[in-house]
C-alpha positions in Angstrom: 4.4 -18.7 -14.7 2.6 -20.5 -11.8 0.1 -23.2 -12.7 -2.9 -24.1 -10.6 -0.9 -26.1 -8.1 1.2 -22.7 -7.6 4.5 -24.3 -9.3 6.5 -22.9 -11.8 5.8 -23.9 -15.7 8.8 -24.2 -17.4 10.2 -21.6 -19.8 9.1 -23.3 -23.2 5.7 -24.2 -22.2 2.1 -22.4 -23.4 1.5 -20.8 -20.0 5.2 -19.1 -20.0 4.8 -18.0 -23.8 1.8 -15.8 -22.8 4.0 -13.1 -21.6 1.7 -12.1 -18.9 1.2 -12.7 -15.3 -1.0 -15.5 -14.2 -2.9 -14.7 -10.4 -1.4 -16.5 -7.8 -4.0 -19.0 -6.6 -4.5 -18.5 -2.6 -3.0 -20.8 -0.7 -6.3 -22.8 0.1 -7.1 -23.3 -3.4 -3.9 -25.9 -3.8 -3.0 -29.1 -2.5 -4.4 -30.5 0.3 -5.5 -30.0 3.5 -3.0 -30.6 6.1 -3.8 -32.4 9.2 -5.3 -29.2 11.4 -2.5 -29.4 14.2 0.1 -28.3 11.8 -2.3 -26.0 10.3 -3.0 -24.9 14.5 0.9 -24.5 15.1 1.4 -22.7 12.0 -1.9 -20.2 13.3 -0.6 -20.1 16.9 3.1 -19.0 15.5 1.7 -16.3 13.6 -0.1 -15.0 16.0 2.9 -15.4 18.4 5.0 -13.0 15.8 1.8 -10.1 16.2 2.0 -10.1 19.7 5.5 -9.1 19.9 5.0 -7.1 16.9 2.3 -5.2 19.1 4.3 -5.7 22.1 7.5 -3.4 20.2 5.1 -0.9 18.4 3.5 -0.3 22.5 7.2 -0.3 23.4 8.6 1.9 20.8 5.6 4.2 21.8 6.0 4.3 25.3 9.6 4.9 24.8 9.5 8.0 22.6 7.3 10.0 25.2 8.4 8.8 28.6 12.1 8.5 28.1 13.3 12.4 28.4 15.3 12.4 31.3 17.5 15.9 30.3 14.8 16.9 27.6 16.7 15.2 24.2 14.4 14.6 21.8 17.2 12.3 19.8 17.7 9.5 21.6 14.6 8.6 22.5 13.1 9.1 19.1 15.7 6.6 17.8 15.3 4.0 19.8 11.1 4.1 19.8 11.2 4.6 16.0 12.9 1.7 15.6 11.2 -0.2 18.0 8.3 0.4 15.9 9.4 0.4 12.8 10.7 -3.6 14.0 7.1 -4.1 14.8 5.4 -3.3 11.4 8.4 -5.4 9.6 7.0 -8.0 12.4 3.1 -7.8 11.5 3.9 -8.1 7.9 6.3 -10.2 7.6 4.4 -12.8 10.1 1.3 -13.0 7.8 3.7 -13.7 5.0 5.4 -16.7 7.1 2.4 -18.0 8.0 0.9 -18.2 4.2 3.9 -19.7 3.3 3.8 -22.3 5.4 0.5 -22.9 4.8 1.0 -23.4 1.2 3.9 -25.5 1.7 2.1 -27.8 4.2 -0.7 -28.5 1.8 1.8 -29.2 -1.3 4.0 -31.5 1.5 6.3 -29.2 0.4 9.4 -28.5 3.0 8.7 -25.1 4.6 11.6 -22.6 4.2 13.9 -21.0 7.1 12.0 -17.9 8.4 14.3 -15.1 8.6 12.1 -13.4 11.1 13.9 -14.6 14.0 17.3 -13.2 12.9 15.4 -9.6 12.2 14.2 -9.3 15.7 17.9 -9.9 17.2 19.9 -7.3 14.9 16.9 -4.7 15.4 17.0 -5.6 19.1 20.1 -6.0 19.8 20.5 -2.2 17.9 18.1 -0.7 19.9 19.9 -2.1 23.0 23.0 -0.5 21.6 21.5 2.2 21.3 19.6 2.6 24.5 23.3 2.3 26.3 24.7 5.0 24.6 22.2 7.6 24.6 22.0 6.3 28.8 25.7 7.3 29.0 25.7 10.7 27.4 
């Protein structure tokens, strides 16, 4: 079970015997306040993520009804579907980075890796697979 600070309580203790779930307490209710250019970079990062989660949802759009050079619905559908499918993964994912960070920040916690970075290259570089193929058939 999470306590106040949003740290686990160990197994034996009161809290864990309950046997229900306590509410996680939002990440502004625990520790304290980080100096505001972290808290900046961490905003700016996030809202760096939802641009180019935007940017591939306007992409994967503009894909799936202009790309129909010999009238195939198939290959264009693929790639734009999964151009925005990678920005909805993108817009939620980011907001959960960004609260994570946060929390960590103000429990001087060290922030974890973001895996974000490593889903835009596979989904991109998929798409760009893709996007050869169906060009060569």
């Amino acid at each position: 079970m999470a306590t106040v600070d949003g740290r686990s309580e160990p197994p034996g203790s009161a809290g864990a015997s309950r046997g229900r779930l306590a509410r996680r307490p939002r990440f502004d209710e625990v520790g304290e306040a980080p100096d505001a250019r972290f808290s900046f970079a961490n905003e700016r990062t996030f809202l760096a993520w939802n641009r180019t989660a935007l940017g591939c949802i306007v992409a994967g759009l503009a894909v799936t009804h202009v790309l129909k050079p010999d009238g195939s619905q198939t290959g264009p559908k693929v790639v734009g579907v999964s151009l925005m499918a990678l920005g909805a993964l993108l817009a939620f994912f980011s907001y959960s980075t960004w609260e994570s960070n946060e929390r960590a920040m103000r429990l001087q916690e060290p922030i974890r890796h973001s895996r974000l970075p490593m889903l835009v290259s596979v989904v991109t570089a998929v798409v760009a697979v893709a996007a050869v193929v169906y060009s060569l058939v």
